[in-house]
C-alpha positions in Angstrom: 0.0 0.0 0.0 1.4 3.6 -1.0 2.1 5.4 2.2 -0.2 8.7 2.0 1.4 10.3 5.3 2.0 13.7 3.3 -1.2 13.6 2.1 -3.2 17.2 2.8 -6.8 17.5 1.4 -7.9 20.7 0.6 -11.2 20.7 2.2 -12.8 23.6 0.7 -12.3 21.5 -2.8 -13.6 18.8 -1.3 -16.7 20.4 0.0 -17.4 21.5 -3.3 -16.6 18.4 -5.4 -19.4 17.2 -2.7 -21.8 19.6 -3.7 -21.4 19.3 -7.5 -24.2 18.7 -9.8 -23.2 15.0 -11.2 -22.4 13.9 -7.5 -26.1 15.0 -6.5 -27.3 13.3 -9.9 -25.9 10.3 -9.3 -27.2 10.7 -5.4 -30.5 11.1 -6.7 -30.6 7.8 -8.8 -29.3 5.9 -5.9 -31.9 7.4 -4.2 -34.7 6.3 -6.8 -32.8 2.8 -6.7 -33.7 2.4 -3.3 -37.2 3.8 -3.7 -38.0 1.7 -6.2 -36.7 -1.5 -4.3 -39.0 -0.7 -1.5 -41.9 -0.4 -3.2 -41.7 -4.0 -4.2 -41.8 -5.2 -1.1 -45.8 -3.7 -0.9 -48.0 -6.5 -0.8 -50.3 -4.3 -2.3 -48.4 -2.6 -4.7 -49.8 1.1 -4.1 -46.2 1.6 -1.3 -44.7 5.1 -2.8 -41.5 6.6 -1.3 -40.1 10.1 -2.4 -37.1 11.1 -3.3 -35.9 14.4 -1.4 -32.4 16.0 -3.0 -30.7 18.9 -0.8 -27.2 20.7 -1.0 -26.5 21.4 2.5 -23.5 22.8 3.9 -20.9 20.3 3.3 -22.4 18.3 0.8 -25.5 17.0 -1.6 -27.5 14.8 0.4 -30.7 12.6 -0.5 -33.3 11.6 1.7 -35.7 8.6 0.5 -39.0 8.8 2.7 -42.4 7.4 3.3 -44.7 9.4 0.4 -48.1 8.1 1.5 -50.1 5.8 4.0 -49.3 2.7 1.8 -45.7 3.0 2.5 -45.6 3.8 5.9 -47.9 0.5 6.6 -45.1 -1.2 4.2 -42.4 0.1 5.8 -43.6 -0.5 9.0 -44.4 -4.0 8.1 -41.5 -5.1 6.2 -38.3 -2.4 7.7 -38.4 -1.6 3.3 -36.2 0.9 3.5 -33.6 -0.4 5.8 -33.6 -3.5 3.7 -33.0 -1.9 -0.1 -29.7 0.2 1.3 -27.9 -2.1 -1.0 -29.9 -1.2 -3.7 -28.1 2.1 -4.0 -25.0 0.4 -4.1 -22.9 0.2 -7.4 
């Protein structure tokens, strides 16, 4: 392994490579990755879970969340959201 010891990060650049449009795109569509996983697991097929994209002080961020009664009974039911984490992988 190369020894990084005399590594420094600029952090302002890092804040903003963070807060760059293709790094919130591509948060976004893990985002709708995981959405889309959990609404499978409805029974009744009518589970819908948003997609919420902010730039916050240090960097893009994306919530996934409950959109309707459906998906809170689902989620409650079947911990969706917890389980399609690894859906946003990759």
């Amino acid at each position: 392994m190369a020894d990084i010891s005399g590594l420094k990060i600029n952090g302002l650049a890092a804040r903003e490579i963070m807060k760059m449009p293709a790094v919130r795109a591509d948060l976004v569509a893990r985002g709708q990755r995981i959405a889309r996983n959990a609404e499978g697991m409805s029974e009744s097929g009518n589970a819908r879970y948003g997609v919420v994209a902010k730039n916050l002080e240090v960097s893009a961020h994306v919530f996934v969340q409950t959109a309707d009664a459906a998906s809170i009974a689902s989620n409650a039911k079947h911990n969706s959201l917890v389980k399609s984490v690894d859906a946003g992988k990759g």
